[in-house]
N, C-alpha and C positions, 0 to 999 in steps of 0.2 A: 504494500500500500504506500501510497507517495504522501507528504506529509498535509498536503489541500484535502483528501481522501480522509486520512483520520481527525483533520479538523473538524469537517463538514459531518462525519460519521458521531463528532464527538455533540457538537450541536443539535443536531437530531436527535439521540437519547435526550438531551437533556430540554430540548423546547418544541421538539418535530411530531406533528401529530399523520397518524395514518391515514393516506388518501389513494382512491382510488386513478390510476394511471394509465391511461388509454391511449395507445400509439399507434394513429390511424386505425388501422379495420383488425390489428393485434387483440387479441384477450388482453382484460385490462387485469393490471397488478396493483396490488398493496406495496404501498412503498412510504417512507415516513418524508414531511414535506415542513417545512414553515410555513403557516400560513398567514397571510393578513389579510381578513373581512373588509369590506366596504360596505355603508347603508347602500339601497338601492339609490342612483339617481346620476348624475351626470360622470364623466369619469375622473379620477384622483386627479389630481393638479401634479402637474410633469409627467405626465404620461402622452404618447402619441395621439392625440383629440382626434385625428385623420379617420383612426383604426377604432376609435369608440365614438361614435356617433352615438347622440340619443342617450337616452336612459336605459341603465340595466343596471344587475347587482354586480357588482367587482369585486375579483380579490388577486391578489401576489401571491407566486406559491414558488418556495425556492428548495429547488430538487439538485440533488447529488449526483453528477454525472456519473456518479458509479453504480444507481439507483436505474438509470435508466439506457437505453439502450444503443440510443443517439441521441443529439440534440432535437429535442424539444420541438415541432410544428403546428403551422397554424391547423392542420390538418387532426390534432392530438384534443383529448380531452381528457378535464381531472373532475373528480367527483368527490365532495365532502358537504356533509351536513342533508342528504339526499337531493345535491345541487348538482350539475353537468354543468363544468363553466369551461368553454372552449378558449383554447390559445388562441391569443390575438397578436402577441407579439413576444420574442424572448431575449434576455441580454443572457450575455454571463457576466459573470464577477469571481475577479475582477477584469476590466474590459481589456485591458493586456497582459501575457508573458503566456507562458509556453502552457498553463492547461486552467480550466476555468473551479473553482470553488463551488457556484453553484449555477444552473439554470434558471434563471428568474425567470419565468412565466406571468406574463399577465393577460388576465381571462374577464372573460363578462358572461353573465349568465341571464337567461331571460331580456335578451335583449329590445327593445320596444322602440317604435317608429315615434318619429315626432311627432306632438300633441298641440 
């Protein structure tokens, strides 16, 4: 294991709660994630406004590349709290050097047209 590996491994025991992880048309797996909720309603302030239009419920979910099987697509979905919030867009961290810490995923759920 590389020392970003047991960082990110050590994180997760200690604040990472189990979510479900769906890569494309894959069986989805349990895999432990960080989460961070959003109410329902416009999306977080610095986030790509382009890629969330409207209202929906949002959340961050940061996954351990060694959790998952590639990176992360808009194509993937995660599931917690009996919510399906699909990737909208994903960084890693940190955003240089030779392998990433985690997959930031950010996701909306129930997404809704303008009113």
């Amino acid at each position: 294991m590389t020392s970003f590996t047991d960082m990110s491994a050590f994180i997760l025991r200690e604040q990472g709660e189990s979510v479900f992880y769906q890569a494309g048309e894959a069986e989805a797996v349990t895999v432990l994630s960080v989460v961070t909720r959003y109410e329902f309603g416009l999306c977080p302030q610095g986030w790509p406004g382009d890629l969330f239009r409207n209202m929906a419920r949002h959340a961050s979910f940061r996954l351990s590349p060694a959790d998952v099987p590639a990176k992360p697509t808009h194509e993937d979905t995660i599931s917690v709290d009996g919510l399906a919030y699909r990737v909208r867009n994903v960084q890693r961290e940190p955003k240089t050097g030779p392998e990433p810490l985690w997959w930031i995923c950010l996701c909306a759920n129930d997404q809704r047209g303008k009113y």
